[in-house]
C-alpha positions in Angstrom: -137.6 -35.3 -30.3 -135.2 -34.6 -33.2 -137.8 -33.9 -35.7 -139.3 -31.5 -32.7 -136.0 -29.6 -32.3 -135.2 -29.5 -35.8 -137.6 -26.2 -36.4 -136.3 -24.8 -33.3 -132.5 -25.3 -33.9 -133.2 -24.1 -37.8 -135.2 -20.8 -36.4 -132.0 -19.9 -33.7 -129.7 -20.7 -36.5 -131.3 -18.3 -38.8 -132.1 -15.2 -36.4 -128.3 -15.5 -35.7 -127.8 -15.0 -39.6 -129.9 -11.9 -39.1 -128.9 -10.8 -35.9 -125.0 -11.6 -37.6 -125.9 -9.5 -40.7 -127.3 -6.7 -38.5 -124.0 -6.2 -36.3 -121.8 -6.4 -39.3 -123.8 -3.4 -40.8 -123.8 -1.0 -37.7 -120.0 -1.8 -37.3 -119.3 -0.9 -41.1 -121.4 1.9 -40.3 -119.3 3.0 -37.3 -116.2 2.5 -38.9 -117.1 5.2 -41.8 -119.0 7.5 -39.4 -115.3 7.4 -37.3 -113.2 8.1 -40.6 -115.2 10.8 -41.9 -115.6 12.6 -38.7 -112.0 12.3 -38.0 -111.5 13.3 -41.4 -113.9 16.6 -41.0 -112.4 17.5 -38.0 -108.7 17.4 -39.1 -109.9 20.5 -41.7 -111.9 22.7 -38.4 -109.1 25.4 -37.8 -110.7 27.8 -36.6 -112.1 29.5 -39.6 -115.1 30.6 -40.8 -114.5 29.1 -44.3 -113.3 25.7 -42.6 -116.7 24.5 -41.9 -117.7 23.8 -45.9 -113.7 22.0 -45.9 -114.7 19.9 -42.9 -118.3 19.1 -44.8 -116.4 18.3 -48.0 -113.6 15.8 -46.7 -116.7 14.1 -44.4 -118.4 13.5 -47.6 -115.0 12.0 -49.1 -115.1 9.2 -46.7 -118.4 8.0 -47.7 -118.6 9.3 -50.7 -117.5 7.7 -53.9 -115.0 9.7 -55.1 -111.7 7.6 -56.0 -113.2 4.5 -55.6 -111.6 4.2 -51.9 -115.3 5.0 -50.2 -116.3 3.6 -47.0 -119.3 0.9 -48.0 -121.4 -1.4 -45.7 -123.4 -4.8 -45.9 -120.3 -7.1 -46.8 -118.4 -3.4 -47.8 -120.5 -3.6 -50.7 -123.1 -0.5 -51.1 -121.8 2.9 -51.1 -123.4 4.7 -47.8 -125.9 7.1 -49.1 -127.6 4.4 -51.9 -130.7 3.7 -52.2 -131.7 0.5 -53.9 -132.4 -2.7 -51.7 -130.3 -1.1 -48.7 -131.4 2.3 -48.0 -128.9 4.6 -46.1 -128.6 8.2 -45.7 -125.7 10.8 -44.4 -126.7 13.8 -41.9 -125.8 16.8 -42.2 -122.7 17.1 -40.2 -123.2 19.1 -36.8 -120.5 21.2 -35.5 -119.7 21.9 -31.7 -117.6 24.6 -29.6 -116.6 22.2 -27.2 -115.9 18.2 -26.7 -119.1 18.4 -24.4 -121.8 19.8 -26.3 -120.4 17.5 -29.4 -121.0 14.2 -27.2 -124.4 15.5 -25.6 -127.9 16.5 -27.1 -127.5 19.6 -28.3 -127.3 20.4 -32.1 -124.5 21.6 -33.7 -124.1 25.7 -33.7 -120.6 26.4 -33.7 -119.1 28.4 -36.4 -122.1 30.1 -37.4 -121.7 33.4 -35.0 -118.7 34.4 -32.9 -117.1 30.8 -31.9 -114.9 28.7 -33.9 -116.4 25.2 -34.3 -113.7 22.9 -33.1 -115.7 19.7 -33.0 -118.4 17.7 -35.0 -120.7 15.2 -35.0 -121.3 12.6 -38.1 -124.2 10.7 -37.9 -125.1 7.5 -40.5 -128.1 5.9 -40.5 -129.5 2.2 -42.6 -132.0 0.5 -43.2 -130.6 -3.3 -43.0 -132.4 -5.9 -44.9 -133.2 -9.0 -42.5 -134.5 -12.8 -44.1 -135.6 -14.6 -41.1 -137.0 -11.4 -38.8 -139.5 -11.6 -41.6 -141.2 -14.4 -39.8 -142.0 -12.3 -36.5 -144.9 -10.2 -36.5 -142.4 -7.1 -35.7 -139.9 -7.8 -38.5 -142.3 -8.5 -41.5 -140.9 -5.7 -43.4 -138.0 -6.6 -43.6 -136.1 -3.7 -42.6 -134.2 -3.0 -39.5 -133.0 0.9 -39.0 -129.8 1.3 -37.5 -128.3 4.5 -36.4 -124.9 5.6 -35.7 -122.8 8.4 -34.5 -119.2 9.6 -34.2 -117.7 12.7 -32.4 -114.3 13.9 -33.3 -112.5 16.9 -32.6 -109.4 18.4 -31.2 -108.3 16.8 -28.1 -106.5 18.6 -25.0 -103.6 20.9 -25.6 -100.5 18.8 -26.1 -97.2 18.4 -24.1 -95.2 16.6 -26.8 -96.2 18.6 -30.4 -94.8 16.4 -33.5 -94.3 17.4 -37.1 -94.2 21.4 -36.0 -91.5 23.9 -37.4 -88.4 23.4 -34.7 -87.8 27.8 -34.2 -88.4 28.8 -30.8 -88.9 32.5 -29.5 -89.0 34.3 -26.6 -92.4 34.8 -24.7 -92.9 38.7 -25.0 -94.7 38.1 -21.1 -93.6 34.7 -19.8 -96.3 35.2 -17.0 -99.2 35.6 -19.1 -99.9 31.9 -20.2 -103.0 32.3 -22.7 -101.3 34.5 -25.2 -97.6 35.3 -23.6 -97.9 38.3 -24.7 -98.4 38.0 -28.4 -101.7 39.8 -29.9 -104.3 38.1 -31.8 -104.6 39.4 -35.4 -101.4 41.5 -34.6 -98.5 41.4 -37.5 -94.9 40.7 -36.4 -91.8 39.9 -38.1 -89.9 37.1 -36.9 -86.1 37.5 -37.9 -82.9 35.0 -36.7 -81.1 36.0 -33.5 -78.1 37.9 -33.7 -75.5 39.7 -31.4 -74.9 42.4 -30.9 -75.4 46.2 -32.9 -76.8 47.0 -35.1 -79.9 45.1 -34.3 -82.3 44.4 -37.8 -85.7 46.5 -37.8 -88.7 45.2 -38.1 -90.4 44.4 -41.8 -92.6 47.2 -42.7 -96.1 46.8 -41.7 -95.3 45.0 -38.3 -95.7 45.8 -34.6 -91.9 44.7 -33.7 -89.1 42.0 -34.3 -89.0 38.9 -32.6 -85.9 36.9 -32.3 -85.9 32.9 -33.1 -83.7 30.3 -33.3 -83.8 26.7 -34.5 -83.8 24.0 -32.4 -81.3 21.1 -32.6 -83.5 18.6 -34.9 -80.6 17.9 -37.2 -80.9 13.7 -38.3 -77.3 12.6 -38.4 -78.9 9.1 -39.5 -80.2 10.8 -42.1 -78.6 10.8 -45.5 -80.4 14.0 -46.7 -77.8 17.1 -46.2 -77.9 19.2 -43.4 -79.1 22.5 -45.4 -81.5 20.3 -47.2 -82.9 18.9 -44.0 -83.5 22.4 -42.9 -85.2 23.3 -46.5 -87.5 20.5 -46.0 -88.4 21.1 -42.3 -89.6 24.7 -43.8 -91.4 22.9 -46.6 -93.7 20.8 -44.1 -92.4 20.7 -40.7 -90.5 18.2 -38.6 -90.8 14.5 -40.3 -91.9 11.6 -38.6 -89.5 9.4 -36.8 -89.7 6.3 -35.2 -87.4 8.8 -32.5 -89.2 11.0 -30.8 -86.4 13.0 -30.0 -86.0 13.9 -33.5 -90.1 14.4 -35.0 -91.2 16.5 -32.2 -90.6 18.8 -29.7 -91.2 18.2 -25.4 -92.0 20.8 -23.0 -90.7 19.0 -20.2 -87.3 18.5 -22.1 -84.9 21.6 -22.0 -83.6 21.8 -25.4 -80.3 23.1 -27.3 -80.4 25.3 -30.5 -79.0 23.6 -33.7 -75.2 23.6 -33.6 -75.0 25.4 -37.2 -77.2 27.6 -36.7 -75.8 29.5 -33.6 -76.0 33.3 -33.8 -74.2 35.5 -35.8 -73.1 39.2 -35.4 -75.6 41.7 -36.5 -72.8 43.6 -38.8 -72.6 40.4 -40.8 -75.9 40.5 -42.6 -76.1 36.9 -43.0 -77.3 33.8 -41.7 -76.4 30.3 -41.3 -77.0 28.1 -44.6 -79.3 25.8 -42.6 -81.5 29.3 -41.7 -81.6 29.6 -45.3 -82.5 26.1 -46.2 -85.4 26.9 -43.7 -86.4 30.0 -45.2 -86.4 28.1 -48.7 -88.6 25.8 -47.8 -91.2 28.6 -46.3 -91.2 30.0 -49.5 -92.5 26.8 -50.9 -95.7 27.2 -49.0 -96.7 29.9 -51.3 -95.7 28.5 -54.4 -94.6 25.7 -56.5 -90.9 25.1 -58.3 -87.9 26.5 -56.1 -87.5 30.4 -55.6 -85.2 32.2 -57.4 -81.9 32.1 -55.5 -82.7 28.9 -53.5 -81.2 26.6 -55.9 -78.3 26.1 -54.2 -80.2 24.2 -51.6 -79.3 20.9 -52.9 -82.2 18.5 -54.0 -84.7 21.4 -53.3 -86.1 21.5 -56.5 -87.2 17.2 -56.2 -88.7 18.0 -52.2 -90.4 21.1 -53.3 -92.5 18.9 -55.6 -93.7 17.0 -52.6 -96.0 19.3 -51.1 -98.7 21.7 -52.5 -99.1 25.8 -51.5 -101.2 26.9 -49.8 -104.9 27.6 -51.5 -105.1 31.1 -49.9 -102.5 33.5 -50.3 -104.2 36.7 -49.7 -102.7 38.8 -47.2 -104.5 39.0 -44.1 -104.3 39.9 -40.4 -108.0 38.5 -40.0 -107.4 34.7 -40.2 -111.1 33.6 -38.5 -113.0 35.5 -41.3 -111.4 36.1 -44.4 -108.5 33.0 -44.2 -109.9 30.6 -46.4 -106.8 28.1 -47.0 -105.3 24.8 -46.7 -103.2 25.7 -43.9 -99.9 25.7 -45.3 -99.4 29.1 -43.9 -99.3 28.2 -40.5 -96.6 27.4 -38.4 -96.4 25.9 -35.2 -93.7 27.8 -32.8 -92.5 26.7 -29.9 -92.5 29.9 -26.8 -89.5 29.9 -24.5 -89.0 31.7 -21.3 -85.8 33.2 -22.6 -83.4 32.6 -25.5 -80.5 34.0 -22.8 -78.8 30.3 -22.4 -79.1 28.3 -26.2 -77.4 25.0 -24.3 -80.5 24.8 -22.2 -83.8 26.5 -23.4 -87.3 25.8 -21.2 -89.9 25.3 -23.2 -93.6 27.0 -22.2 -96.3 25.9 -24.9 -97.1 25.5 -28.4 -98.8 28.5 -30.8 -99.5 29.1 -34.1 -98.9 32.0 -36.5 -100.5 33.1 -40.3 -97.6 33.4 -42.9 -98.0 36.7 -44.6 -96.1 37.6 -47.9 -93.9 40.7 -47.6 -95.6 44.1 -49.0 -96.5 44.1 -52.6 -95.5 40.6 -53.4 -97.3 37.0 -52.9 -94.3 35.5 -50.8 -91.6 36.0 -48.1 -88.2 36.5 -48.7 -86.6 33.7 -48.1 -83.2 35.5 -49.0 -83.7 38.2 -46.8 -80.1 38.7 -45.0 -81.5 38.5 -41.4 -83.9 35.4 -41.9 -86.8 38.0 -41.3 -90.5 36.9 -42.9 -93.9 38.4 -41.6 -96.4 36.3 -39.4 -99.8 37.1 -37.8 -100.6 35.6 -34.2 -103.6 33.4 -34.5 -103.2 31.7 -31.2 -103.6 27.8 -31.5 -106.6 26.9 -33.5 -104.8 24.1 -36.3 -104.6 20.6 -34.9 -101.4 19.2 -35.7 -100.7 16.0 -36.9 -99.3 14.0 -34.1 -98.5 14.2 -30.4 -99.0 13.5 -26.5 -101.0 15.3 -24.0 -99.5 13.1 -20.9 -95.6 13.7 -19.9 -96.3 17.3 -18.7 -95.9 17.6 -14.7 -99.3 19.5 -15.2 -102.0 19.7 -17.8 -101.4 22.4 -20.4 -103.9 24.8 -20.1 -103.9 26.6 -23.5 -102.1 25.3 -26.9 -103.0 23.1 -30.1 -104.2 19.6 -29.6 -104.6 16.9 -31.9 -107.3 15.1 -34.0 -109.1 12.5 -32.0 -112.5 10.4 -31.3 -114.2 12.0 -28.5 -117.4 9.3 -29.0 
């Protein structure tokens, strides 16, 4: 009986080396088909030129580029190879909407009117078996596997994280896609003041919109208070293991920053954390500190930290002739009204183009008001962090964040 079962118990013990070998390849395979379509989809924001960004940092996660490439079979072949274990890359296929990127359909989005805001990567091998080579279906030794990943931005958030902390009034409150604001339509944003005479607009835009900065100052932070605002400009709010100080809650009224309450209009000056912020927008455009900024203290080490933006050209056309890295665009926070800056209700989340003042290739981030020039693009950038749940009711319309929709 034991010389029977021998041949049995040898066969089950080797298909489950195969069958082994054969799970271990489709689950590398998933988990590099999930990193570079969440990778491709973090670049999709809502730009024509975004779609060859989103190709290239999908390629980066299987590719070989740094060394640091996704691999398979024991994570030792590169994903695209072709000796012994053949595997291949798709193109990848981009989507409109979450739906169409998790059914049958192939990818069209970004190619005509609609901004792709979702894509699908798909792997495929051809895993090498020993002991399948013994059935009459497995003689050749190969087994093809296939894999596929969706990604893509998820619904709009309630909580937004790493986001600039200025808030401004809805121009119409009651309109909820837009509130008001324009698409493609320039406007200056400049710091509240009181009372006359009230700043004019920068040339070349529709009106002035007033904003203030929301109270996001760290006291557990030993970086200054002005620098903290400089940095803040430079990249947004920083991550916290406190939400209460990285991001920013609809359902929480907030309070302005307690330096950086309005001024009187005759003054022609803001506070120094204003400035710090305004600094650190310049930074966006270029590298080094701006000339007159050096008196934000340690600016010239945190400006070294990030990179400008790739595009600066000066557009009100972001979906078709935007081609950056999105450094020039800042997420804003719409209030109902700035009225009360001890209890400010928060409406939504959208997103704005930096534009560099007339005849130069940056703001002016000395600018006695705090004024700069932004375009409305609506909410097409996924930002880095946040929570759809929290709200009383879904939000209808605002950025969402990168996630695995399959």
């Amino acid at each position: 009986m034991v010389v029977l079962f021998v041949p049995v118990l040898l066969a089950f013990m080797g298909f489950a080396v195969d069958y082994g070998r054969l799970y271990m390849i489709r689950a590398e395979l998933q988990t590099a088909a999930n990193a570079a379509a969440l990778a491709s989809a973090a670049r999709l924001a809502g730009f024509d030129a975004a779609l060859d960004l989103a190709s290239e940092s999908a390629n980066l996660a299987v590719g070989e580029a740094g060394g640091f490439a996704n691999k398979i079979d024991y994570g030792g072949r590169t994903i695209g190879g072709g000796d012994t274990l053949t595997s291949t890359v798709e193109e990848p296929q981009y989507f409109e909407t979450a739906g169409d990127a998790t059914g049958t359909s192939d990818g069209s989005a970004g190619t005509g009117t609609a901004p792709a805001r979702h894509v699908r990567i798909t792997l495929a091998a051809q895993a090498p078996t020993v002991f399948f080579r013994f059935l009459p279906l497995g003689q050749e030794g190969r087994v093809d596997v296939r894999v596929s990943a969706v990604a893509g931005a998820s619904a709009p958030l309630c909580v937004a994280c790493g986001i600039e902390p200025i808030v401004i009034a809805a121009p119409d409150a009651t309109e909820t896609t837009d509130f008001g604001f324009v698409a493609g339509t320039r406007y200056t944003l400049g710091f509240t003041c009181n009372g006359q005479p009230q700043p004019q607009p920068v040339a070349g835009s529709v009106q002035r919109i007033p904003y203030l900065l929301l109270n996001r100052y760290d006291l557990d932070s030993e970086v200054p208070e002005q620098t903290q605002g400089f940095r803040i400009g430079l990249s947004g709010l920083p991550g916290n293991v406190s939400e209460l100080k990285s991001c920013v809650n609809i359902t929480t009224p907030e309070t302005i920053w307690e330096t950086a309450a309005a001024v009187a209009c005759n003054q022609n000056n803001v506070p120094g954390v204003v400035r710090g912020f305004t600094c650190g927008l310049a930074n966006r455009f270029e590298s080094g500190v701006y000339s007159g900024c050096e008196t934000v203290q340690d600016s010239d080490v945190w400006s070294q930290s990030v990179i400008p933006d790739s595009d600066l050209t000066d557009t009100d056309d972001y979906q078709t002739t935007y081609a950056g890295n999105t450094r020039r665009v800042i997420t804003i926070a719409i209030a109902e009204t700035l009225a009360d800056p001890t209890a400010i209700t928060i409406l939504g989340f959208r997103q704005f183009l930096l534009n560099p003042v007339a005849n130069t290739t940056n703001i002016n981030p000395l600018d006695n008001n705090g004024r700069f020039l932004v375009t409305y693009v609506g909410s097409p950038v996924p930002l880095r962090a946040g929570r759809v749940s929290g709200c009383p009711a879904p939000v209808a319309v605002g950025p969402g964040k990168v996630v695995l929709h399959q």
